[in-house]
C-alpha positions in Angstrom: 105.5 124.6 116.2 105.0 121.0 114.4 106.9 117.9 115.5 107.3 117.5 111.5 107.5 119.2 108.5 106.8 116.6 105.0 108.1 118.1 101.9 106.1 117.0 99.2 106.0 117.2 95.6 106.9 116.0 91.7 110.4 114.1 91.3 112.7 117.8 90.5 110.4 119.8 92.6 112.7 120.6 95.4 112.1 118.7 98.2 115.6 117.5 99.3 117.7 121.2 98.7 114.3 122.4 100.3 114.6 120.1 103.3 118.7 120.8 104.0 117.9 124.5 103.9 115.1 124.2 106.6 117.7 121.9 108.3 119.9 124.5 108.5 117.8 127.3 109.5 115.6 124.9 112.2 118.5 123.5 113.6 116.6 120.2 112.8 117.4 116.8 111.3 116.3 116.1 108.1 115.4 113.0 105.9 115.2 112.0 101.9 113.1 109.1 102.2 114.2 107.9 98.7 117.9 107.8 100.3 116.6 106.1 103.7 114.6 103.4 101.5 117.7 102.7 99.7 120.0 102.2 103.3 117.4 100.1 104.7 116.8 97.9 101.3 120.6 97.6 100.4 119.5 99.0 96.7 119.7 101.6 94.6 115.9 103.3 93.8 116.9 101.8 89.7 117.0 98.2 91.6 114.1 98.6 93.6 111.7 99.4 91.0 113.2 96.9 88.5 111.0 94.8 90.9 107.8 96.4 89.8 106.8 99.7 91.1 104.9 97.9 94.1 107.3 96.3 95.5 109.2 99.9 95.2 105.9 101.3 97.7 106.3 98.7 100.1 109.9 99.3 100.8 108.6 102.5 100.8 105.9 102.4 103.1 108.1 100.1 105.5 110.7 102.3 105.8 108.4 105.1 106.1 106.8 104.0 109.2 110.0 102.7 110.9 111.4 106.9 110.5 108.1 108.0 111.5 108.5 108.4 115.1 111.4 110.7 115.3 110.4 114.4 116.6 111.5 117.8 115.7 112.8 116.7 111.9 112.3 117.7 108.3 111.2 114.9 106.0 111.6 115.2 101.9 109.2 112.3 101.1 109.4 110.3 97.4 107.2 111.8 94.5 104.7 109.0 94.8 105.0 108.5 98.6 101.3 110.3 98.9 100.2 107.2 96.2 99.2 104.8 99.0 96.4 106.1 101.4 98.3 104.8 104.4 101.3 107.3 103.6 99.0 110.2 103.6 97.3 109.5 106.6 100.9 108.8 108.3 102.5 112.4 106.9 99.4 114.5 108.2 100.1 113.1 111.7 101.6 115.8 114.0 103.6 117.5 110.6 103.1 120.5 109.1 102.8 118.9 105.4 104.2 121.5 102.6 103.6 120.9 98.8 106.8 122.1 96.9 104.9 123.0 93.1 106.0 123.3 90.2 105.4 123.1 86.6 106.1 119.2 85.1 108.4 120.8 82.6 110.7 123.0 85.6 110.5 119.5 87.2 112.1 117.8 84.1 114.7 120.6 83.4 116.1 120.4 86.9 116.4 116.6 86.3 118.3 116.4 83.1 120.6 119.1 84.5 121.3 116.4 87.9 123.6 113.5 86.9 122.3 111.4 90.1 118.6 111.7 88.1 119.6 108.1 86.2 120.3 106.5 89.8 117.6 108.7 92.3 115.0 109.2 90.2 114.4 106.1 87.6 111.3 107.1 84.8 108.0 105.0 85.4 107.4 105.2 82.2 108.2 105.2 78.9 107.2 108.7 77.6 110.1 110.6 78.0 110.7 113.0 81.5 108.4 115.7 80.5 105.5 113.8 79.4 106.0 111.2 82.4 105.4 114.5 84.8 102.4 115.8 83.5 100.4 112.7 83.4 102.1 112.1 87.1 100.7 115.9 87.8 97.6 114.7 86.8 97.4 111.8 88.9 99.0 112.8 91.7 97.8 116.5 92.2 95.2 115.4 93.8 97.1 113.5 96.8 99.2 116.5 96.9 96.2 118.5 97.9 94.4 115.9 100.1 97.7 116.2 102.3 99.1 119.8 101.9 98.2 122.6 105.0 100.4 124.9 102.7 101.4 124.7 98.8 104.4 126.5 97.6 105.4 127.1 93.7 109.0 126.6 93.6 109.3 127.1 89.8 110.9 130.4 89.9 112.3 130.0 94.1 115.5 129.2 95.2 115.9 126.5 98.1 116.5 129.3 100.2 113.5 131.2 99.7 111.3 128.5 99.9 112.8 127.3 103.4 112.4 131.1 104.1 108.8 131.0 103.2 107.9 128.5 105.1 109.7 129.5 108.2 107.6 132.4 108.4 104.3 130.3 107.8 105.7 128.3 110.4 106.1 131.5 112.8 103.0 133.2 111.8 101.3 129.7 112.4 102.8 129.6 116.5 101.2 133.3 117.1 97.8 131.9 117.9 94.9 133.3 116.2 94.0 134.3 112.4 93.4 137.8 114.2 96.8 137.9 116.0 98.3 136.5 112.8 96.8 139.6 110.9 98.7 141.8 113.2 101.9 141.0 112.3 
């Protein structure tokens, strides 16, 4: 069993509902890492990047590595927290690192449907939510894969059955073997 498991993915993807459900099921603590950037900053995600989105990573990265240490916990990283090579070293260290898909435009629906998206989840850009994502995707992708041990599409998934998915992962992952894995 991992010390960690990183939720990864697009803004909309999943990650924090994701990361309560494992929380529930695991028994485990669990962290949005947009939320804890905002307690330890004193602002809002909207204030932060009305700095410049760099001094939004280095808040990031900062707070990142002061919650790393913690054992046995679920982390729902930031959309962009894989930008800076240091964060993607840090989230493969003892973690399990799971990358919540899905298609830019499931991303966007899900955020125009949350009234928190405004506050949370400021655009980058100018290009409008759907457009923003898929030139994200295509940027970021990428990281996502340089990070992942497991991807899961969470287009047309619940919260639930993606924490049950990758409960058994996890469980098929602590039998040993590919062979004894097989078995099951």
């Amino acid at each position: 069993m991992p010390e960690r498991i990183v939720l990864i993915g697009l803004r909309g993807s999943g990650k924090s509902l994701v990361a309560a459900e494992l929380g529930r099921i695991l028994g485990w603590p669990w962290t949005d890492l947009d939320a804890e950037v905002e307690k330890q900053s004193g602002q809002t995600i909207a204030q932060l990047f009305a700095h410049g989105e760099a001094y939004f990573r280095e808040c990031e990265t900062r707070t990142l590595s002061h919650i790393w240490p913690g054992r046995y916990r679920i982390l729902a990283a930031g959309g962009g927290t894989v930008v800076r090579q240091e964060n993607r070293a840090r989230l493969r260290q003892g973690a399990q690192v799971v990358w919540l898909a899905a298609q830019p435009a499931t991303c966007a629906a899900r955020l125009a449907a949350d009234s928190l998206t405004a506050v949370r989840r400021p655009a980058l850009t100018s290009l409008g939510t759907h457009r923003e994502l898929a030139t994200l995707a295509l940027t970021r992708f990428p990281m996502y894969w340089q990070c992942a041990d497991w991807v899961v599409d969470t287009t047309y998934r619940t919260p639930a059955e993606v924490a049950a998915t990758i409960v058994r992962w996890l469980a098929l992952d602590s039998v040993g073997t590919a062979q004894e894995r097989d078995r099951l």
